[in-house]
TILOPA-26174 format. One record per atom (N, C-alpha, C): residue in one letter; residue number from 1; atom name; x, y, z; chain. Coordinates in steps of 0.05 Angstrom, whole numbers, plus 5000, padded with zeros to 4 digits. Example, Ala and Ser with C-alpha at 12.3 -4.5 7.8 and 13.67 -1.06 7.14 Angstrom:
  residuo  num  atomo  east  north    up  cadena
        A    1      N  5264   4886  5156       A
        A    1     CA  5246   4910  5156       A
        A    1      C  5264   4934  5156       A
        S    2      N  5257   4955  5142       A
        S    2     CA  5273   4979  5143       A
        S    2      C  5258   5001  5157       A
//
This chain:
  residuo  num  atomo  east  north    up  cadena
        X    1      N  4155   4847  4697       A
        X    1     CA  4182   4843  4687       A
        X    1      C  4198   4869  4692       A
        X    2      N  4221   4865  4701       A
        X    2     CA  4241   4889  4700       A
        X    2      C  4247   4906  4679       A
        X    3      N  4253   4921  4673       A
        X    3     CA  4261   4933  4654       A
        X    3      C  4296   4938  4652       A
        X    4      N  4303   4938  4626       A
        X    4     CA  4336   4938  4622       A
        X    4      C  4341   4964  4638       A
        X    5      N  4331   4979  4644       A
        X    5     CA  4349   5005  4647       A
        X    5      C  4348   5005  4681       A
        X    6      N  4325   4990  4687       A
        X    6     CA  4324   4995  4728       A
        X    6      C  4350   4977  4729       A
        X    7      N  4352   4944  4717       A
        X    7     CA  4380   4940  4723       A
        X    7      C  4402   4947  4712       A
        X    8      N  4405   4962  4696       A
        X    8     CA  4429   4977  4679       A
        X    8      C  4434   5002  4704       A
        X    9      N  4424   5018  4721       A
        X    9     CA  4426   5033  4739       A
        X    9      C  4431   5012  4759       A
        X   10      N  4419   5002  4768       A
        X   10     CA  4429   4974  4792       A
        X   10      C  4457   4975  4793       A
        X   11      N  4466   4963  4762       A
        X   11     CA  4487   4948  4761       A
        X   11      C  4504   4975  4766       A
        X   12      N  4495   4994  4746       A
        X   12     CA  4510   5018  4757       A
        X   12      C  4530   5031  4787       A
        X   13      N  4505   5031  4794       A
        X   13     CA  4506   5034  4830       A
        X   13      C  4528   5019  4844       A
        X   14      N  4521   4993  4837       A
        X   14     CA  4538   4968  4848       A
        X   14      C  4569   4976  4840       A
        X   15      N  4571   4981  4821       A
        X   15     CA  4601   4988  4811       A
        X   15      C  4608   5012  4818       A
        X   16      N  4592   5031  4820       A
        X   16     CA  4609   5056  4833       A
        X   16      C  4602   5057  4857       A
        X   17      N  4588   5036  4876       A
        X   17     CA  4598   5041  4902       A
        X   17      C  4616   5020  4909       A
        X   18      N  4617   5005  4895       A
        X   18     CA  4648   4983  4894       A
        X   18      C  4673   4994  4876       A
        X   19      N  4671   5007  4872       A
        X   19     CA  4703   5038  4861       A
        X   19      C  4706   5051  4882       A
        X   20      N  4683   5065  4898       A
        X   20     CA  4684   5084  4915       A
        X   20      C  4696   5069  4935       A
        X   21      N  4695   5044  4945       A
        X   21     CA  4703   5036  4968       A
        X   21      C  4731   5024  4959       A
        X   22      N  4746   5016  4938       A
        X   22     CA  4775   5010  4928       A
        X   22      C  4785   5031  4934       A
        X   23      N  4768   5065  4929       A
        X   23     CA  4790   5082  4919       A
        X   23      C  4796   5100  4948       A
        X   24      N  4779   5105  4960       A
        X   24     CA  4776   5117  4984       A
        X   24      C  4803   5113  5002       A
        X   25      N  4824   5131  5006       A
        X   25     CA  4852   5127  5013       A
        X   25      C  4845   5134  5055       A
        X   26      N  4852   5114  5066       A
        X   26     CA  4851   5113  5092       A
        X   26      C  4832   5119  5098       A
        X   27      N  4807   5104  5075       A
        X   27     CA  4784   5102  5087       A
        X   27      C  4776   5071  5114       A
        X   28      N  4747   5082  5114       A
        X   28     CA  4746   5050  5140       A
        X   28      C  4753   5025  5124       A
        X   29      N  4746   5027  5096       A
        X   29     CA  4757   5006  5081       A
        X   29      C  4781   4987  5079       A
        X   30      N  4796   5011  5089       A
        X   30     CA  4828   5005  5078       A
        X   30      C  4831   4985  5095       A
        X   31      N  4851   4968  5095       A
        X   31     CA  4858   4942  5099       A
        X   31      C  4883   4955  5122       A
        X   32      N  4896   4933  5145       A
        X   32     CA  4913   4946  5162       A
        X   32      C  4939   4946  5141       A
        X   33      N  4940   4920  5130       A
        X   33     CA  4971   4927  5101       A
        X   33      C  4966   4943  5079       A
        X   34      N  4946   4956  5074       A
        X   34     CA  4944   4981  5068       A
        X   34      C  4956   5003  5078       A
        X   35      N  4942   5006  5097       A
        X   35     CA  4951   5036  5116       A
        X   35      C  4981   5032  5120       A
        X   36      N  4992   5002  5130       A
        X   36     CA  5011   5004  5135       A
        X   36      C  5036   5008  5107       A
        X   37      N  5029   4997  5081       A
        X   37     CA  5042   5013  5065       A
        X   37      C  5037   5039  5063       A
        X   38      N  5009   5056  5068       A
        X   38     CA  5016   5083  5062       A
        X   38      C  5034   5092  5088       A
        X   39      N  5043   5083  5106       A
        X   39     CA  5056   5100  5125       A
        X   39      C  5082   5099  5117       A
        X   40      N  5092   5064  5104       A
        X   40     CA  5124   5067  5094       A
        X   40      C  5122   5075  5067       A
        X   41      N  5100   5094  5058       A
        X   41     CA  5121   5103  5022       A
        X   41      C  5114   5124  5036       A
        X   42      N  5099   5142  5057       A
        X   42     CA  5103   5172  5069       A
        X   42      C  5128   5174  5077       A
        X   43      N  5136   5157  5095       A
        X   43     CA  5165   5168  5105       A
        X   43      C  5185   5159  5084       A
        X   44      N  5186   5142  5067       A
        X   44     CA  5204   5132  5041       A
        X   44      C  5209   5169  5033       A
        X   45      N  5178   5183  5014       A
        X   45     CA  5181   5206  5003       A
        X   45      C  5187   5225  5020       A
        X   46      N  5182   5233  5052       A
        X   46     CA  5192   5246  5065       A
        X   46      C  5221   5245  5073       A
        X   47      N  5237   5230  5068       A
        X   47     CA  5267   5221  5069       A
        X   47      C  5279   5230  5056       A
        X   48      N  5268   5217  5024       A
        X   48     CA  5281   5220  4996       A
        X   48      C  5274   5252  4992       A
        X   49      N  5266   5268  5000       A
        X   49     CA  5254   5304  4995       A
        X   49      C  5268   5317  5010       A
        X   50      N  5273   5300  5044       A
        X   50     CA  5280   5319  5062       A
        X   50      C  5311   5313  5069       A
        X   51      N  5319   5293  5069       A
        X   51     CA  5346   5281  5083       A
        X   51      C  5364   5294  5071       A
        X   52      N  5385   5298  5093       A
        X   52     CA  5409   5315  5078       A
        X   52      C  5437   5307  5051       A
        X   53      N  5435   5275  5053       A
        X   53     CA  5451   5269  5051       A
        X   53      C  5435   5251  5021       A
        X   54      N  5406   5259  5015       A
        X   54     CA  5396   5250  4984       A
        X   54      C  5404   5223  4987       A
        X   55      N  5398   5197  5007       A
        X   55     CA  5399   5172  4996       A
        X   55      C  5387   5162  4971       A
        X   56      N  5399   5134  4964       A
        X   56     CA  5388   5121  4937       A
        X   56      C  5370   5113  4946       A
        X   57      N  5350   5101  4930       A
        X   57     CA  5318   5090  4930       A
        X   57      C  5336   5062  4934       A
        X   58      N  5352   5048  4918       A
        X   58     CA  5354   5022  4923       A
        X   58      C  5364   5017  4966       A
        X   59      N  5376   5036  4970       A
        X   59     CA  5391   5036  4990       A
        X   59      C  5371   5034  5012       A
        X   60      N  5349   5065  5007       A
        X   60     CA  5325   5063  5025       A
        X   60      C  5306   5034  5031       A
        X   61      N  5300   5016  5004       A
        X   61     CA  5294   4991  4999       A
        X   61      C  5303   4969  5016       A
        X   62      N  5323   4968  5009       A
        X   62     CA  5344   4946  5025       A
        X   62      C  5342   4944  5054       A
        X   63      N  5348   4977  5062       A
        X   63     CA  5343   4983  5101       A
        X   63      C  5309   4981  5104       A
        X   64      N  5294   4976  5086       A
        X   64     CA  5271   4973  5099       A
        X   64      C  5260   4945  5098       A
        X   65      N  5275   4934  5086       A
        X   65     CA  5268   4905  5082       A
        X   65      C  5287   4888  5103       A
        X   66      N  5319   4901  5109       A
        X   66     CA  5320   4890  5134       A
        X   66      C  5313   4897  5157       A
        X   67      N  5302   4921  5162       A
        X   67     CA  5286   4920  5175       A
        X   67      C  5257   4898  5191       A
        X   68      N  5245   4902  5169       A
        X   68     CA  5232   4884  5176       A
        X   68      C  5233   4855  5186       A
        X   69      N  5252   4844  5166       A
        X   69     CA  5269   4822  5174       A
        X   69      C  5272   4820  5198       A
        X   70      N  5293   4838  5212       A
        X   70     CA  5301   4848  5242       A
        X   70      C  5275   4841  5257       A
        X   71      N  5259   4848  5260       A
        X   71     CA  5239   4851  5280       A
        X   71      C  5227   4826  5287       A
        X   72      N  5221   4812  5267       A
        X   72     CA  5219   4776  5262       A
        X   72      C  5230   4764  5290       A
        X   73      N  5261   4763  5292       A
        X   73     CA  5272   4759  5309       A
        X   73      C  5273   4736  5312       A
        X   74      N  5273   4721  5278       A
        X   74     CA  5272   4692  5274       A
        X   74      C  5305   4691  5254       A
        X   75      N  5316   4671  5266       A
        X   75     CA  5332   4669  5250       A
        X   75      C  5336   4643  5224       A
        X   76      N  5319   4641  5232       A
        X   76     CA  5310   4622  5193       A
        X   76      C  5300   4642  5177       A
        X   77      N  5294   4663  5182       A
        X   77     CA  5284   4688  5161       A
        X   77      C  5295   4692  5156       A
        X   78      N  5316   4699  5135       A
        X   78     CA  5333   4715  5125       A
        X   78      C  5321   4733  5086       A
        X   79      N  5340   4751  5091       A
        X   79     CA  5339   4763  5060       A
        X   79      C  5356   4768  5045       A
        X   80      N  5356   4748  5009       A
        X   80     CA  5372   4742  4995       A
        X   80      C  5375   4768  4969       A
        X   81      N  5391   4782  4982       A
        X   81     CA  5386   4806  4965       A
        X   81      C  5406   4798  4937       A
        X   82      N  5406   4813  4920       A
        X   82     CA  5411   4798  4894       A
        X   82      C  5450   4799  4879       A
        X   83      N  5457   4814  4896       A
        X   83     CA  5486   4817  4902       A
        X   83      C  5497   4792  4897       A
//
């Protein structure tokens, strides 16, 4: 018979190498819509730090969501911003 503690360490294991692989940032893990949000909140905070002219967060938001939009290059897509 097993004993509580070989699977109390088991279970252990199992959960911190299933944290380790959630938390691991641009690890092999990461998902491509992962990486690809960490690339748009890098340049979001590199903008909002560096840009001369201090845009708004709502403003930066908006140009990146039509953006995306744009690229689609569908015109049944549209975005109903709240205006």
């Amino acid at each position: 018979m097993i004993g509580v503690d070989y699977l109390s360490r088991k279970i252990l294991v199992v959960l911190l190498a299933f944290l380790l692989i959630l938390t691991v940032p641009g690890g092999a893990w990461a998902s491509e819509t992962d990486q690809g949000l960490k690339a748009i909140g890098e340049v979001f905070q590199y903008i909002q730090t560096y840009h001369k002219d201090n845009p708004k967060v709502q403003q930066l938001v908006e140009g990146a969501i039509w953006g995306m939009i744009d690229t689609l290059d569908d015109p049944y897509t549209v975005y109903l911003a709240n205006d």
